[in-house]
C-alpha positions as CSV (number, residue, x, y, z in Angstrom):
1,X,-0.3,20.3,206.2
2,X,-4.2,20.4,206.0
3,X,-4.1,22.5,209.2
4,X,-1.7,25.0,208.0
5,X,-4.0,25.5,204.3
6,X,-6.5,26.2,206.6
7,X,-5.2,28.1,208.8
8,X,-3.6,30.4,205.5
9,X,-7.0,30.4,204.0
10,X,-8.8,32.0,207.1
11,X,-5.7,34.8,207.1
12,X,-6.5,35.5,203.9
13,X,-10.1,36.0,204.4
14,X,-9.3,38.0,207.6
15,X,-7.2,40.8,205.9
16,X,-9.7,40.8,202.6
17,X,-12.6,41.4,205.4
18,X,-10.4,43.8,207.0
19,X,-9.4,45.8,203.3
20,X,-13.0,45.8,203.1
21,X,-13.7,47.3,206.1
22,X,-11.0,49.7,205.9
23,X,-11.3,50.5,201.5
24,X,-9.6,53.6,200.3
25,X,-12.1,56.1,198.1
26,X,-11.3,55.5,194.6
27,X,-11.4,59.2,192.7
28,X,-11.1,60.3,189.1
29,X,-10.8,63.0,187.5
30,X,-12.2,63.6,183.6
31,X,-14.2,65.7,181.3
32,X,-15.9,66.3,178.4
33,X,-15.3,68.8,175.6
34,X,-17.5,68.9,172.4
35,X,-16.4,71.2,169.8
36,X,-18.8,72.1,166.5
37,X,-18.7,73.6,163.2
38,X,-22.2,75.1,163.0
39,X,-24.0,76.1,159.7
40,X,-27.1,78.6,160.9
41,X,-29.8,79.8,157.6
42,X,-30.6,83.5,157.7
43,X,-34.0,84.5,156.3
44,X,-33.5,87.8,155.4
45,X,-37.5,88.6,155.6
46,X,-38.2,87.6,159.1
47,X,-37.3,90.1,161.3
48,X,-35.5,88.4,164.1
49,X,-33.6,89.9,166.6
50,X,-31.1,86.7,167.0
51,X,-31.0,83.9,164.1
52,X,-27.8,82.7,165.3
53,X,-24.5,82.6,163.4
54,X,-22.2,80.2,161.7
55,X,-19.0,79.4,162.6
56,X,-16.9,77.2,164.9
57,X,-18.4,77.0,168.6
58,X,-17.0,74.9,171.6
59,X,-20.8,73.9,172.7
60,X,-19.5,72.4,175.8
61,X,-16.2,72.0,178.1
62,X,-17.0,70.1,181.7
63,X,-15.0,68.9,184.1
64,X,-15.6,66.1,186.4
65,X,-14.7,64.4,189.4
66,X,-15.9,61.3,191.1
67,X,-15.1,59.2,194.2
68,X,-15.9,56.0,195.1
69,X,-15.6,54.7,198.7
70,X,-16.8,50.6,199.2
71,X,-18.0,49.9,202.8
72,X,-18.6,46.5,203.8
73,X,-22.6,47.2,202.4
74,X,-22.8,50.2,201.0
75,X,-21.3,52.2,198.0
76,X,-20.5,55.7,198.3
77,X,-20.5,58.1,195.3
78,X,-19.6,61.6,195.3
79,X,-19.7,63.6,192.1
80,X,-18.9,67.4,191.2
81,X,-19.9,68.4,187.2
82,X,-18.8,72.1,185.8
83,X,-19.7,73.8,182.4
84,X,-16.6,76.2,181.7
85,X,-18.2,77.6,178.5
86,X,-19.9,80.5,178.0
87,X,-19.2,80.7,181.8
88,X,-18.4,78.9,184.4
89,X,-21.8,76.8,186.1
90,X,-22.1,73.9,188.8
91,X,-24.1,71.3,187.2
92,X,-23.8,68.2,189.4
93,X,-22.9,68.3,193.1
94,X,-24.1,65.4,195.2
95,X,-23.7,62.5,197.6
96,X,-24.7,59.1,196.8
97,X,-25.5,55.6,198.7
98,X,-25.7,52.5,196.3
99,X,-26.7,49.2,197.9
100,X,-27.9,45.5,196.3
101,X,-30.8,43.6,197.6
102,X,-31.6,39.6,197.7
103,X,-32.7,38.8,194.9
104,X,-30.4,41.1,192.3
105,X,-32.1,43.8,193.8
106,X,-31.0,47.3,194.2
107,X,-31.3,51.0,195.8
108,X,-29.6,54.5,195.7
109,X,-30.2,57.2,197.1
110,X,-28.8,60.7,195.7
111,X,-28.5,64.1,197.5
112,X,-27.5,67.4,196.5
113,X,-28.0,68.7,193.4
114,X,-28.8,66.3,190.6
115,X,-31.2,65.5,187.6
116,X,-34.6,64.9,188.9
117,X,-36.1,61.5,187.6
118,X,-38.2,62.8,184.8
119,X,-37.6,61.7,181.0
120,X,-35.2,59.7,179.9
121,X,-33.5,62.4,177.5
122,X,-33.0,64.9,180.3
123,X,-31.3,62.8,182.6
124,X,-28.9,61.1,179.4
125,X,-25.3,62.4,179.6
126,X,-24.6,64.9,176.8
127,X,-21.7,62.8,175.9
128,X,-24.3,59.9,175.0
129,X,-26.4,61.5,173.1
130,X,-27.4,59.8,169.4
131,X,-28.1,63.1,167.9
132,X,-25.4,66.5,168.1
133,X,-27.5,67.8,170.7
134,X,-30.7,67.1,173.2
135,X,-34.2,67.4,172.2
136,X,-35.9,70.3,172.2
137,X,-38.6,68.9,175.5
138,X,-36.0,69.0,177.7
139,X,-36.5,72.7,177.7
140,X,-39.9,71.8,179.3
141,X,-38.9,69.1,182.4
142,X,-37.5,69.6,185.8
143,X,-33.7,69.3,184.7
144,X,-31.1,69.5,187.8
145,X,-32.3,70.7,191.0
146,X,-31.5,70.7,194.4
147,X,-33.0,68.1,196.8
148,X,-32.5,64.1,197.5
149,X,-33.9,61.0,195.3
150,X,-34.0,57.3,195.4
151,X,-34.4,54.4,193.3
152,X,-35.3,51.3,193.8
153,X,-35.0,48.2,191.6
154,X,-37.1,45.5,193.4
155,X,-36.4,42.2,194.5
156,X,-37.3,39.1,192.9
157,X,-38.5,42.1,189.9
158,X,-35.2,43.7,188.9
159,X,-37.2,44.7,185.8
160,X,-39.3,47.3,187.8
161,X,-37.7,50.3,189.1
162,X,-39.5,53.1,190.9
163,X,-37.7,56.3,191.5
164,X,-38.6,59.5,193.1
165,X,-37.6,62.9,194.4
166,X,-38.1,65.7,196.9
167,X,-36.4,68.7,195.6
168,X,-36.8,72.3,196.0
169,X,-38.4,73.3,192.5
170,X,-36.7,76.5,191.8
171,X,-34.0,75.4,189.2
172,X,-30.2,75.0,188.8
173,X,-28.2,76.9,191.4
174,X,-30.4,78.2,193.2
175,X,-29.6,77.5,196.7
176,X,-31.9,78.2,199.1
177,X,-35.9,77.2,198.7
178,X,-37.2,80.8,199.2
179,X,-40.8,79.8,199.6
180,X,-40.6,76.9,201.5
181,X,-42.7,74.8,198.9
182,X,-41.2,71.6,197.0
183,X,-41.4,69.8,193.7
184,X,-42.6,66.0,194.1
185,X,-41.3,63.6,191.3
186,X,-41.9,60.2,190.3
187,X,-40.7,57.9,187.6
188,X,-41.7,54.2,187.1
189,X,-39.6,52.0,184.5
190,X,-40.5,48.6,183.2
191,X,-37.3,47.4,182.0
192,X,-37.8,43.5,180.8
193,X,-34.6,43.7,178.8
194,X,-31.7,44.9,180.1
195,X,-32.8,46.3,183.9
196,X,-29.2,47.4,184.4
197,X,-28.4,48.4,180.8
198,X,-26.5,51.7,181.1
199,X,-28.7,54.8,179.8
200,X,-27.2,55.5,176.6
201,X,-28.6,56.2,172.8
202,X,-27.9,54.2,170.0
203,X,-27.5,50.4,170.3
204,X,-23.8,50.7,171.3
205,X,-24.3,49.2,174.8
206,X,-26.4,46.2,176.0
207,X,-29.4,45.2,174.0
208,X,-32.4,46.8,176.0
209,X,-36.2,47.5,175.9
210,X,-37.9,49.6,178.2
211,X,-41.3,51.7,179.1
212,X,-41.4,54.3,181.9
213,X,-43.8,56.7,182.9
214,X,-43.8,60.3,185.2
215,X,-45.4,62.9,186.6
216,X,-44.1,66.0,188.6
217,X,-46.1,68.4,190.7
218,X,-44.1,71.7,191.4
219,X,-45.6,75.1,193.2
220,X,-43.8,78.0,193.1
221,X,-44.3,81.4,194.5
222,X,-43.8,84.2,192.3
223,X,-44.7,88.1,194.2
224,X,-47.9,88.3,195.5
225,X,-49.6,84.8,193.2
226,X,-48.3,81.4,192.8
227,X,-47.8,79.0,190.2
228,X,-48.9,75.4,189.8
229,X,-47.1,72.9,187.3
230,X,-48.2,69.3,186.6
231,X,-46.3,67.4,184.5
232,X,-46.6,63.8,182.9
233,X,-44.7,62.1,180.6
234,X,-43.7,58.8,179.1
235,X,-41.1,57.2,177.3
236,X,-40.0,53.8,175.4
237,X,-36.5,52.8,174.2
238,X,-35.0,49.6,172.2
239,X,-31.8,48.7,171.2
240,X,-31.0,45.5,169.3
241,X,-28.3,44.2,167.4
242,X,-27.3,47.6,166.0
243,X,-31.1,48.9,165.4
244,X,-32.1,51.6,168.3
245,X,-35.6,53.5,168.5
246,X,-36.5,56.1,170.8
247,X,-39.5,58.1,171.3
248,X,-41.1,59.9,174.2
249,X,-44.0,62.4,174.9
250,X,-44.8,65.0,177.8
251,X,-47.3,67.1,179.0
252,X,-47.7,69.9,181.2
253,X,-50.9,72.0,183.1
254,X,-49.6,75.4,184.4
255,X,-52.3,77.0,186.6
256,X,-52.0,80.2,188.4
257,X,-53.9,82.3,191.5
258,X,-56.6,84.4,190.4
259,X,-54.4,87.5,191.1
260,X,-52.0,86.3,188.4
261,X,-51.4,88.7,185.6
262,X,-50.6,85.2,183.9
263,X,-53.3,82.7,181.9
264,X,-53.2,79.6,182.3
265,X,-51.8,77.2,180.0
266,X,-50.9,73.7,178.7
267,X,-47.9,72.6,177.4
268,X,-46.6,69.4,175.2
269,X,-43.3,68.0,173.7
270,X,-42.8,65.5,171.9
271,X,-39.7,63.4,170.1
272,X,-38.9,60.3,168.5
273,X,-35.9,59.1,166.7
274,X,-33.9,56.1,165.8
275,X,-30.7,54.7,164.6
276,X,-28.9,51.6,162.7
277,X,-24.8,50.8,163.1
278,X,-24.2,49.5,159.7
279,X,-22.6,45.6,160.0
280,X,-19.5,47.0,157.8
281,X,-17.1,43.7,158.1
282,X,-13.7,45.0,159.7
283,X,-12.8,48.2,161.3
284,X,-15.9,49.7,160.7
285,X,-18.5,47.1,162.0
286,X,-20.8,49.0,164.4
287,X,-18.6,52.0,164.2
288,X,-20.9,54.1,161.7
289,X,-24.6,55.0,162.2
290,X,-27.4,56.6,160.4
291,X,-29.5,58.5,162.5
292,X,-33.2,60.4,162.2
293,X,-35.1,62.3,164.6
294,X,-39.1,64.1,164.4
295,X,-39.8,66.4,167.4
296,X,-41.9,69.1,168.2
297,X,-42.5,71.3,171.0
298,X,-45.3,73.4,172.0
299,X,-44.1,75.7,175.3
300,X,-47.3,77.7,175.4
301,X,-50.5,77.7,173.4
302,X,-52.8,80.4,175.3
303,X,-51.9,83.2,173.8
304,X,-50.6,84.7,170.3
305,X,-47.1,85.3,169.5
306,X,-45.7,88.6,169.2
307,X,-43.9,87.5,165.8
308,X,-41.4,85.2,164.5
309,X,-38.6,83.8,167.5
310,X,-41.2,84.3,170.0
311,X,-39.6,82.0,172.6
312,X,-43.4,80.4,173.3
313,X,-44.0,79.6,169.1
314,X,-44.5,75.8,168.7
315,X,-42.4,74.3,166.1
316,X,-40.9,71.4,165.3
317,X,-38.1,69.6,163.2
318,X,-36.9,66.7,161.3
319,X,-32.9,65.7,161.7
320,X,-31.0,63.8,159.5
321,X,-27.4,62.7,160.9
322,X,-24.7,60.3,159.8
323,X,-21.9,59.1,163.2
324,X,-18.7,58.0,163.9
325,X,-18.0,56.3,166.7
326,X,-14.1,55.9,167.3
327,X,-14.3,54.4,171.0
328,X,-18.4,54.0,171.5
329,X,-19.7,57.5,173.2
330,X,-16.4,58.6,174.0
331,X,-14.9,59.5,170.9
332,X,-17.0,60.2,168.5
333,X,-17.7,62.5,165.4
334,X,-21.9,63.6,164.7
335,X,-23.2,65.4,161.4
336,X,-26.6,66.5,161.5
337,X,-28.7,68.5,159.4
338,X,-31.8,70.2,161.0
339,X,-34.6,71.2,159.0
340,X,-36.6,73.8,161.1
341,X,-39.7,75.0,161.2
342,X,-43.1,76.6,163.1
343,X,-46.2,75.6,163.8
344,X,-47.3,79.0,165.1
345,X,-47.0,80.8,161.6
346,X,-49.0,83.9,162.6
347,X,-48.9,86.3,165.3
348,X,-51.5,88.2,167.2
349,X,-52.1,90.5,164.1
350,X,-52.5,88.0,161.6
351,X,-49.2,88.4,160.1
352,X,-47.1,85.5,159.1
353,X,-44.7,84.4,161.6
354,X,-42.9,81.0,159.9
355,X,-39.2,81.8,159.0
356,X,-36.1,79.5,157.2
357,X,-33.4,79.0,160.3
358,X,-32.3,75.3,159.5
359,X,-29.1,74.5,160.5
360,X,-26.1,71.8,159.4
361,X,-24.2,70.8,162.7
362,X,-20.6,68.8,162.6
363,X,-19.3,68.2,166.2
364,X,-16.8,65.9,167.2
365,X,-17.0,64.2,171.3
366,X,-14.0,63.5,173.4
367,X,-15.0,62.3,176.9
368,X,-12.7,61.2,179.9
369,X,-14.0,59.5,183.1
């Protein structure tokens, strides 16, 4: 009798090995759509080409496909991300290895095109934002490129993870490195709380507290001169028993050739927010949030505006917002009000350049993967 157990429990050990050895990819199919009822301020003194318009917009419809294939050591992850509004655009499109290491341990390594690791609100899903939409900085980092990263979470310090990238530097879709230079990126977290807390806002996952800093070095040509960008940044998140705070800072050095018809300049961003899911006994315990953000972003200080909406005017904004959330990130309603407004308020001539555009946002999330 003992020799037969044994006997079963080595077959059964034999074919899990060999389903192991021979797994099947695992692949999903899902999406995202986030439709909004925007309110948009005219100011009928400032003469601006585009204030934007109220109505109901469908600010985003993506779908997405994964696949998963387990190997006896290593994980494989394939994953294709498309926008379908206002047209259609490849966001994600990569290959990716996953591994664990003694000592809980872990690496990945990501290739194709993917979100370079720089700033924790860039490379956050839209779908888990804690706000309607991202901050304004974002219009200032790397973003998706093309090119291959890794991450490491070390051994016997799952708490420090260092990431970093080599990726061609030229921006979203565009496919082939025409100058043969490359963007370097680098991204340490110190994560004492949480190492392998998914990256979402609000304190609707794990409890979580982490500091990481970056710095990217990108050099494009552009016609006859070239352009230099530095970036650093750094960033610190908490979540705890409903309570979440956010806040994160960047900085940027763009130098040009001396043939450049171009100054130089600097460039900063800057955002912090924070959130608290109200204890409600019942249904509603951690289902509604109050939310607040300050940001403000400065794209280009070295030379005056040309007038009000000048895409390089500094300005910032404070956000109010009052959540929903039905099922966590995935279903979810978001009212925000913005209030708007510049900190470059005159324009090469002297004249003022500040203008009302605040803005009352009401968008509801649905997200399937």
């Amino acid at each position: 009798m003992l020799c037969r157990l044994r006997g079963a429990l080595v077959a059964a050990a034999l074919l899990a090995a060999s389903a192991r050895a021979h797994a099947t990819p695992d692949i999903s199919l899902g999406g995202i759509i986030q439709p909004q009822l925007k309110w948009q301020q005219h100011d009928a003194n400032a003469n601006v080409a585009n204030q934007g318009e109220s109505g109901f917009v469908l600010r985003r419809a993506r779908l997405i496909a994964v696949g998963h294939l387990p190997t006896r050591s290593i994980l494989w992850e394939a994953r294709a991300e498309a926008d379908m509004v206002p047209g259609f655009q490849l966001l994600d499109a990569y290959l990716a290895a996953n591994a664990e290491l003694p000592k809980r341990g872990f690496w990945r390594i990501t290739l194709g095109q993917h979100f370079a690791p720089f700033s924790r609100q860039t490379i956050l899903s839209a779908a888990d934002l804690q706000m309607v939409d991202f901050a304004q900085l974002v219009s200032l980092t790397p973003g998706r490129q093309i090119g291959i990263s890794g991450i490491l979470g070390l051994p016997y310090a799952p708490w420090l993870q260092v990431s970093g990238g080599v990726f061609n530097g030229k921006g979203i879709n565009v496919v082939e490195n025409i100058d043969s230079n490359f963007m370097y990126v680098g991204r340490v977290a110190f994560r004492p709380i949480g190492p392998r807390a998914r990256l979402i806002e609000s304190a609707l996952g794990e409890d979580a507290v982490w500091v990481a800093f970056d710095i990217s070095w990108n050099k494009k040509r552009l016609g006859d001169f070239s352009e230099k960008t530095l970036l650093l940044g750094a960033d610190a998140f908490c979540s705890f028993k409903g309570f979440s705070a956010y806040v994160e800072y960047l900085w940027g050095d763009v130098t040009y050739t001396s043939n450049a018809p171009n100054p130089n300049y600097h460039l900063q961003g800057f955002n912090a927010q924070a959130g608290y899911l109200f204890p409600i006994p019942g249904w509603l315990f951690r289902r509604l949030e109050v939310t607040a953000r300050f940001e403000a972003v400065a794209p280009n200080q070295s030379v005056p505006i040309t007038g009000p909406g000048d895409p390089t005017q500094a300005r910032w904004s404070m956000i109010g917002g009052l959540s929903y959330y039905h099922r966590a990130h995935n279903v979810k309603v978001q009212l925000n009000y913005l209030h708007n407004a510049q900190l470059d308020d005159h324009d090469a001539a002297g004249k003022y350049a500040g203008y009302a555009n605040d803005q009352f946002l009401a968008q509801f999330t649905y997200r399937l993967e």
